[in-house]
C-alpha positions in Angstrom: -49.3 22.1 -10.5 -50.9 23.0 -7.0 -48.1 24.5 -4.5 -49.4 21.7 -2.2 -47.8 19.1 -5.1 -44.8 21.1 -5.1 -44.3 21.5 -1.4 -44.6 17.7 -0.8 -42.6 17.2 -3.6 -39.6 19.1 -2.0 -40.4 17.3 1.4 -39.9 14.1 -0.1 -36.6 15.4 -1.9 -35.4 16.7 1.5 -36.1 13.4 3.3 -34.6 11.5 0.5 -31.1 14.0 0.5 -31.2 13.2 4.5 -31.9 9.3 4.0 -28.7 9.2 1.4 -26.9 11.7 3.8 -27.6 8.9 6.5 -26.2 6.1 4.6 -22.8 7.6 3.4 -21.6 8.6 6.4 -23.0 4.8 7.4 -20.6 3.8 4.8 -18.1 6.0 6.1 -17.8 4.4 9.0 -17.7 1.3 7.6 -14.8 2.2 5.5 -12.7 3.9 8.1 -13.1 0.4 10.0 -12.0 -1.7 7.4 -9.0 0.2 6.9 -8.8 -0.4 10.7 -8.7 -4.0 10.3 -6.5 -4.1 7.6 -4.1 -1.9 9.2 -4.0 -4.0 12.0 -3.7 -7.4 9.9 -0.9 -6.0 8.6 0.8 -5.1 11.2 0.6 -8.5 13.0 1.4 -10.4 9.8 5.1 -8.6 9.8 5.6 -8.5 13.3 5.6 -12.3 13.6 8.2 -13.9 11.9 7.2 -16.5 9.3 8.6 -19.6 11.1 9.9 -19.6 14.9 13.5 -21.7 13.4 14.5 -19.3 10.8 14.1 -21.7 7.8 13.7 -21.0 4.5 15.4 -19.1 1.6 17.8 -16.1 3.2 17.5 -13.1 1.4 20.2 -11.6 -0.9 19.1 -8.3 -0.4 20.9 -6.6 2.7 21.2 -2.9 3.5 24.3 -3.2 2.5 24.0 -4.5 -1.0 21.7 -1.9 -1.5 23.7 1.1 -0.7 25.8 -0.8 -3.0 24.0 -1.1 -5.5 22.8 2.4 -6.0 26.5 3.9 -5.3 27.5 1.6 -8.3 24.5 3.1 -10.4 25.3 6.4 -9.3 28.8 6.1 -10.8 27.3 5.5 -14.2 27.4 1.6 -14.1 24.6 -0.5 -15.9 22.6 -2.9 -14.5 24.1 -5.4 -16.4 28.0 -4.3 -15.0 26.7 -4.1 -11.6 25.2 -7.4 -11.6 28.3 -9.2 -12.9 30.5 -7.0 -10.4 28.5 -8.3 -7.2 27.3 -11.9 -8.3 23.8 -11.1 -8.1 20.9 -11.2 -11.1 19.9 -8.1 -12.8 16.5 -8.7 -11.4 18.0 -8.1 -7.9 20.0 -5.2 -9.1 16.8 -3.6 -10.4 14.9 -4.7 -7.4 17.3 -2.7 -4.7 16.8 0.3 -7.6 13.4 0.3 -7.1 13.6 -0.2 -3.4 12.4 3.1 -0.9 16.3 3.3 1.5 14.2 1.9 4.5 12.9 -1.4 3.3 
Protein backbone atom coordinates (compact mmCIF):
# COMPACT_ATOMS: atom_id res chain seq x y z
CA UNK A 1 0.00 0.00 0.00
CA UNK A 2 1.12 3.63 -0.85
CA UNK A 3 1.65 5.85 2.42
CA UNK A 4 -0.78 8.23 0.68
CA UNK A 5 -3.58 5.05 1.15
CA UNK A 6 -2.47 4.79 4.59
CA UNK A 7 -2.40 8.45 5.55
CA UNK A 8 -6.02 8.92 4.31
CA UNK A 9 -6.91 5.99 5.78
CA UNK A 10 -5.94 7.20 9.29
CA UNK A 11 -7.66 10.71 8.44
CA UNK A 12 -10.77 9.02 7.82
CA UNK A 13 -10.40 6.88 11.12
CA UNK A 14 -9.61 10.18 13.04
CA UNK A 15 -12.72 12.00 11.62
CA UNK A 16 -14.85 9.02 12.23
CA UNK A 17 -13.41 8.65 16.23
CA UNK A 18 -14.35 12.60 16.30
CA UNK A 19 -17.84 12.10 14.57
CA UNK A 20 -18.70 9.18 17.32
CA UNK A 21 -16.95 11.40 19.92
CA UNK A 22 -19.55 14.08 18.79
CA UNK A 23 -22.52 11.97 19.11
CA UNK A 24 -21.99 10.47 22.70
CA UNK A 25 -21.48 13.33 24.38
CA UNK A 26 -24.83 14.43 22.10
CA UNK A 27 -26.34 11.53 23.84
CA UNK A 28 -24.93 12.61 27.01
CA UNK A 29 -26.67 15.36 27.08
CA UNK A 30 -29.69 13.92 26.20
CA UNK A 31 -29.45 11.49 28.96
CA UNK A 32 -28.57 13.93 31.72
CA UNK A 33 -31.90 15.80 30.52
CA UNK A 34 -34.12 12.98 30.73
CA UNK A 35 -33.10 12.22 34.03
CA UNK A 36 -33.94 15.99 34.47
CA UNK A 37 -37.37 15.52 33.59
CA UNK A 38 -37.95 12.54 35.33
CA UNK A 39 -36.58 13.95 38.42
CA UNK A 40 -38.80 16.60 38.18
CA UNK A 41 -41.98 14.40 37.28
CA UNK A 42 -41.42 12.91 40.22
CA UNK A 43 -41.10 15.27 42.41
CA UNK A 44 -44.41 17.06 41.38
CA UNK A 45 -46.33 13.67 41.33
CA UNK A 46 -45.55 13.29 45.33
CA UNK A 47 -45.84 16.79 46.23
CA UNK A 48 -49.46 16.94 45.22
CA UNK A 49 -51.71 14.99 47.02
CA UNK A 50 -53.79 12.42 45.08
CA UNK A 51 -57.18 13.97 45.67
CA UNK A 52 -57.77 17.65 47.35
CA UNK A 53 -60.74 15.70 50.03
CA UNK A 54 -58.52 13.06 51.37
CA UNK A 55 -60.60 10.06 49.99
CA UNK A 56 -59.65 6.82 49.52
CA UNK A 57 -58.11 3.79 51.30
CA UNK A 58 -56.06 5.21 54.65
CA UNK A 59 -52.92 3.44 55.00
CA UNK A 60 -52.16 0.87 57.74
CA UNK A 61 -48.76 1.54 57.71
CA UNK A 62 -47.76 4.47 60.20
CA UNK A 63 -44.27 5.30 61.63
CA UNK A 64 -45.42 3.95 64.44
CA UNK A 65 -46.37 0.55 63.38
CA UNK A 66 -43.24 0.31 61.87
CA UNK A 67 -40.99 0.96 64.77
CA UNK A 68 -43.23 -1.58 65.97
CA UNK A 69 -42.90 -3.92 63.93
CA UNK A 70 -39.18 -4.18 63.69
CA UNK A 71 -38.81 -3.89 67.67
CA UNK A 72 -41.12 -7.03 67.67
CA UNK A 73 -38.76 -8.78 64.99
CA UNK A 74 -35.94 -7.70 66.81
CA UNK A 75 -37.07 -9.62 69.96
CA UNK A 76 -37.07 -12.78 68.03
CA UNK A 77 -40.82 -12.81 66.96
CA UNK A 78 -42.00 -14.34 63.54
CA UNK A 79 -43.80 -12.69 61.15
CA UNK A 80 -46.56 -14.80 61.65
CA UNK A 81 -46.62 -13.89 65.83
CA UNK A 82 -46.27 -10.34 64.92
CA UNK A 83 -49.03 -10.18 62.58
CA UNK A 84 -51.48 -11.89 64.90
CA UNK A 85 -50.20 -9.59 67.91
CA UNK A 86 -51.00 -6.24 65.98
CA UNK A 87 -54.09 -7.30 63.72
CA UNK A 88 -52.31 -6.68 60.61
CA UNK A 89 -51.46 -9.34 57.50
CA UNK A 90 -48.17 -10.84 57.24
CA UNK A 91 -47.80 -9.08 53.99
CA UNK A 92 -47.84 -5.76 55.92
CA UNK A 93 -45.53 -7.09 58.56
CA UNK A 94 -43.02 -7.96 55.77
CA UNK A 95 -43.75 -4.82 53.94
CA UNK A 96 -42.65 -2.39 57.07
CA UNK A 97 -39.45 -5.17 57.23
CA UNK A 98 -38.56 -4.22 54.02
CA UNK A 99 -39.24 -0.65 54.42
CA UNK A 100 -35.92 2.10 54.51
CA UNK A 101 -36.88 4.05 58.50
CA UNK A 102 -37.84 7.17 56.41
CA UNK A 103 -40.54 6.13 54.11
Amino acid sequence: MSKTYESWKKVDLINECHRLHKLIDEQIKELEQLKMYKAMAAESYWATPKNERGAGRKPKLTRELQDEIKRMRETGETLRQIAKSLGVSTGLVHKALKLPDNF
